[in-house]
N, C-alpha and C positions, 0 to 999 in steps of 0.2 A: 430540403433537409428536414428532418421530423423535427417534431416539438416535445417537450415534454410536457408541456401542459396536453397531451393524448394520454397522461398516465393520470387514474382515478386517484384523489385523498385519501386517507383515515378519517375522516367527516365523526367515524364513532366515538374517538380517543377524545375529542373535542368537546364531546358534553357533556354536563353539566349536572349529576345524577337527582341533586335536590332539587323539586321543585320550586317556583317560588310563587306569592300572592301578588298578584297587581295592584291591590288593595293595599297592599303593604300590612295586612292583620297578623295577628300570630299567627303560628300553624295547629297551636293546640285549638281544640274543636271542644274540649267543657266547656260547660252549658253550667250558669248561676241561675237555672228556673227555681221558683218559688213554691212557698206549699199551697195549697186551695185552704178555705177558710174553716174545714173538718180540721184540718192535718195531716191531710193524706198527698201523698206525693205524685207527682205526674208519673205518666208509663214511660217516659224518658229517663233511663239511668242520669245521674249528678253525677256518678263518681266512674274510675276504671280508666285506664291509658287508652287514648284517640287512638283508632286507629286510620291505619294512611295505607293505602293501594300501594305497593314495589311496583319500581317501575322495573322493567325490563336491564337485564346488564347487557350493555353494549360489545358486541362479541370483539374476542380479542385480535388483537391482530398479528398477523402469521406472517415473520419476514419473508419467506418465501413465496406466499403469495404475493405479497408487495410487490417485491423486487419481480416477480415473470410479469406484472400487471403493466410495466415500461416495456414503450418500445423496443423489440432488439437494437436497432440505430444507437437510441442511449445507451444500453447495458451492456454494447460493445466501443463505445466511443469511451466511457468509463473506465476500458480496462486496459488502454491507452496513454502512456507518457509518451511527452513528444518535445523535443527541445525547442529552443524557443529563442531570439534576438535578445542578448544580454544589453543590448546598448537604448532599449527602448520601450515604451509598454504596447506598440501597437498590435507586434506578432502575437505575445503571451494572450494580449486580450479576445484577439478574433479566435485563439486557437481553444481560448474557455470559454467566453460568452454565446460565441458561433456556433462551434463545435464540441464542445460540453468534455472535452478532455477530462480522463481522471487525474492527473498528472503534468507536472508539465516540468520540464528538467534547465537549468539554467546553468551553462557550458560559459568556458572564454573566461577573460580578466575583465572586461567592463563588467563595472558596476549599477552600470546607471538603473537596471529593473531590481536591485538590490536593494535599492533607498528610497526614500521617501513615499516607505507606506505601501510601493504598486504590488508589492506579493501581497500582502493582507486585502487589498483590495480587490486581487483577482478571489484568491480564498470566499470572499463574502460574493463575488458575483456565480460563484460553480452552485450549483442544484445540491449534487450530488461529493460534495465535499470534492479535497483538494490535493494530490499531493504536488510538494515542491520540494523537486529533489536537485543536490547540488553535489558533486567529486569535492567531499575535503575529505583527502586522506594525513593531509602533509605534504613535506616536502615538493617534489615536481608535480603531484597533482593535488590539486589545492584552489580554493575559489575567491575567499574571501580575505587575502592576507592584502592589498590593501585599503580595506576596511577594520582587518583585528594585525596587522602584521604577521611573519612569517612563521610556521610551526617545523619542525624538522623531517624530515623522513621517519618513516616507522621504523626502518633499522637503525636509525641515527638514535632516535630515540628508546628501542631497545638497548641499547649498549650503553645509554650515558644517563636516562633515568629507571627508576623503582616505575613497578605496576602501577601503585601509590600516586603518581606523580603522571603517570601519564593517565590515569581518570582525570588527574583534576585539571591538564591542560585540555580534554575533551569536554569536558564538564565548561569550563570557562569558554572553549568552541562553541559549542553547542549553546551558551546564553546567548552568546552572540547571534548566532543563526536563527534563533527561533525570534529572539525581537526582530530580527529580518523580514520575518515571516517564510521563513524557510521549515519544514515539516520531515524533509527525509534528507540523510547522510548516505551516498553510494559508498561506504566506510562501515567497517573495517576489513580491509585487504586479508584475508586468512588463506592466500596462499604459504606454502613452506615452500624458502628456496635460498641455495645458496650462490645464485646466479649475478655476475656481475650487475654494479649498480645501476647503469644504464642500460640496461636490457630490459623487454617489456615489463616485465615483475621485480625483479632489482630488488631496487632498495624501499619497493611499495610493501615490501615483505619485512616483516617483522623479525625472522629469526630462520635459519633453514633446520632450528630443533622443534617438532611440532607441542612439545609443551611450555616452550617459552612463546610462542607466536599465541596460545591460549589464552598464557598469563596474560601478555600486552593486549591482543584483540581484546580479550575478553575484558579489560579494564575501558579498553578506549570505549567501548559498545555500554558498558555501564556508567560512564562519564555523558555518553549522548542522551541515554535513556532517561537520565537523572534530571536533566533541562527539557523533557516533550519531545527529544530528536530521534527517531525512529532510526536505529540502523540496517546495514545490509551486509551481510557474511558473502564476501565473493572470492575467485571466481571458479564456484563448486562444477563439478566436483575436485576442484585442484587444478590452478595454472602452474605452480613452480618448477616441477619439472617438464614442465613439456615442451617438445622440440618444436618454435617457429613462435610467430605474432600474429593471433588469429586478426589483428587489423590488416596484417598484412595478406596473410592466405592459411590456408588449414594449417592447423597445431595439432599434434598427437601426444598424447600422455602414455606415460607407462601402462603399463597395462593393470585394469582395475586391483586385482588380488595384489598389486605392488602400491598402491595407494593407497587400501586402506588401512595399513600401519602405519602413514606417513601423511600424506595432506587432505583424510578426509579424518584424522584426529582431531582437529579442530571443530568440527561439526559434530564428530560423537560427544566430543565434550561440553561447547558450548551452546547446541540447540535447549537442549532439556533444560538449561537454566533460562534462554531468553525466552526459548518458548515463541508464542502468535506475537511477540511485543519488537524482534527484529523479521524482517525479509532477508530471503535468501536468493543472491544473482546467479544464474547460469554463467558459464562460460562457454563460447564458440569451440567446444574442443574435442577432437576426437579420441576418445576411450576405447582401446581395445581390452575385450569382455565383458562390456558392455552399452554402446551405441550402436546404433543398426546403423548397416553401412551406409555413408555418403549421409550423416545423420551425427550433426555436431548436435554435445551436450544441449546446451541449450532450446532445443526444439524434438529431443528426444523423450517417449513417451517412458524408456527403462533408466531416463537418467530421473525424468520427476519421481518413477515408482523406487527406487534406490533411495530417493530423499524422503519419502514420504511411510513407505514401508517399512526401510532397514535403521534409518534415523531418525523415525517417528514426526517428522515436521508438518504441523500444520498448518500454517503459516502462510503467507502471499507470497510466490515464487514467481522470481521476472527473472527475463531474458538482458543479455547483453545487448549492445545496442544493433537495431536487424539492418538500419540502413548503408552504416560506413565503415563495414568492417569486413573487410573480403572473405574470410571464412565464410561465410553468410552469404554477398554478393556474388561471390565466384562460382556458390550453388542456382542460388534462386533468387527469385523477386522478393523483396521486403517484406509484400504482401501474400507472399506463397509462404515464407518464413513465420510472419505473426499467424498467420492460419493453421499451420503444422502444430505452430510452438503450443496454442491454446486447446488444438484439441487434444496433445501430447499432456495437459493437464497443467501447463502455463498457466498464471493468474495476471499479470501485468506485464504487456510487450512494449519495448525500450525504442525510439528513434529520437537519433538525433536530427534527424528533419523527416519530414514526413507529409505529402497532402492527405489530411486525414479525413476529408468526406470519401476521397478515393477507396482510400483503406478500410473505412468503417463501411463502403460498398461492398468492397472486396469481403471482406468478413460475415455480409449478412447475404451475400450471396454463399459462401459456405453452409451457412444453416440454411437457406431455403433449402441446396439440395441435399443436404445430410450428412456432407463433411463434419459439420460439428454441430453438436447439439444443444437444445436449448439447457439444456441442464447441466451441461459442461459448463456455457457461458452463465450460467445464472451461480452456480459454485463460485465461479472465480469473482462475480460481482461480490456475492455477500463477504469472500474474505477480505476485501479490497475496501469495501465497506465498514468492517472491522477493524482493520489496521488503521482507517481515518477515523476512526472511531464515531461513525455516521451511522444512524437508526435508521434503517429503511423506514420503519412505521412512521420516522417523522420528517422523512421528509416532505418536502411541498412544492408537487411538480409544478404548478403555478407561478415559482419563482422568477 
């Protein structure tokens, strides 16, 4: 496995511009000489500011070269969430201490990696910062309710409170979570649907009028943002109308010119205010007029350029998850999947389980032969790096 102590320091940011005396004497350099017994002064000036040699300014340091100066290994293991044993810190740890994970997702109702300190504690052993991301939407998917108790469904709570009111139940979320040490919400659900409540998107769905699912998302995302909780606007471009459960096997959506009056409203509305400060999830889903064929959203190079062109986001865009959701499976290997997805312009590839030396092979075998490029992968590091809000220049491969 690489190391990251192979990646060179900032050694220059490190020092110290003022010189100093070992001596410990001032640094002014007058001179109290005296007059000779005429009165005539020595050819040494008494008076006039010392002067002192500049030293050299230590040149600055260039994220970009930072970030290419790490092994590809790291700066693709980086751009890796991968879920982890909720009942224990053993998995979580090998999969960031070992494997240098950017990410690591904490699924299921045990709590036991929830408490007592182990998320904070992976956070402080990752190099290269952390994300910990957990499913509270509400209602049936939800993480932490018994640690904070239960929250409602987003239509449930569409219908029974104000905008107002559902910031501050996410607001109150989201304290919670972050003394957890948890760092990212797969939330807010900004599907539009009016699809029974038990069905894949149901009642994850806020409203099937896309300016009330606005209102609520756009409250609940400002309730996480408000406590450190990074959200994520999913599952673009639009699950609610689409026919099938991509966990189950492909899903097709209307056709794009019929979306964007309707479930990609949410995104034209709400990016421009959140801006780089939420992520945005792909969904498994086929888009006619605009997925190439046998080429779900989320690993589609016209569904990033849609996001990134038509709705201006620039921001960290992940995949849904590539290992257990048949859409995805019924195509390809996991690792065919996060390889498409990134060089499609993907910045963070989603499993819920994963051998991730396998993966992070699989992927740096991509760039050896030119699949994907270094500078596709070095893009997606520094946004990644950004939403953790981690300096390349400061980090310390040494760790």
């Amino acid at each position: 496995m690489w190391a990251l102590g192979d990646a060179p320091t900032n050694d220059a940011t490190d020092s110290d511009p003022s010189p100093s005396d070992p001596g410990g004497s001032s640094a002014s350099t007058e001179s109290s000489a005296s007059t000779d017994p005429a009165g005539s002064t020595p050819d040494t000036p008494t008076t006039g500011a010392p002067t002192t040699e500049a030293l050299p300014t230590p040149p600055a340091c260039d994220p970009a070269v930072a970030i290419a100066a790490w092994p590809i290994e790291a700066r693709l293991a980086s751009l890796v969430v991968v879920g982890v044993d909720p009942t224990g810190r053993t998995d979580a740890t090998t999969a960031v201490e070992d494997h240098h994970v950017g990410g690591v997702f904490v699924g299921g109702n045990d709590t036991t990696l929830l408490t007592g300190g182990a998320l904070t504690e992976l956070q402080d052993a990752s190099p290269l910062g952390l994300v910990v991301a957990v499913d509270e939407e509400g209602g049936r998917v939800q993480r932490i309710e018994r640690i904070d108790g239960d929250v409602p469904s987003a239509r449930t709570m569409a219908a029974t409170m104000t905008p107002s009111e559902v910031e501050a139940v996410a607001r109150r979320r989201a304290r919670v979570m972050a003394g957890l040490g948890i760092t990212v919400d797969l939330a807010p659900v900004v599907d539009v649907s009016d699809q029974p409540a038990r069905t894949v998107i149901g009642d994850r769905s806020w409203s099937a009028d896309p300016t009330t699912v606005v209102a609520y998302a756009g409250a609940y995302a400002d309730g996480l943002l408000a406590e450190g909780i990074v959200p994520v606007l999913k599952h673009f471009p639009g699950h609610g109308a689409a026919s099938g459960d991509t966990h189950q096997g492909a899903a097709t959506t209307p056709p794009l010119d019929e979306l964007t009056d309707r479930d990609l409203v949410p995104y034209a509305e709400l990016l421009p205010r959140l801006d780089t400060r939420a992520a945005v999830m792909l969904g498994h889903l086929d888009v006619p007029g605009l997925t190439e064929p046998d080429t779900p959203a989320s690993i589609s190079p016209a569904t990033v350029a849609l996001l990134r062109d038509d709705y201006g986001f620039d921001g960290v865009v992940m995949t849904d998850d590539l290992s257990g959701m048949a859409s995805i499976t019924d195509r390809m290997t996991p690792a065919q999947a996060a390889t498409r997805a990134l060089v499609a312009g993907v910045d963070m590839v989603l499993f819920a389980d994963a051998d991730v030396p396998a993966l992070v092979d699989a992927l740096a075998a991509a760039v050896a032969d030119g699949r994907l490029t270094e500078a596709r992968v070095d893009e997606a590091v520094g946004r990644t790096l950004a939403l953790k809000g981690v300096d390349p220049c400061a980090v310390d491969p040494d760790r």
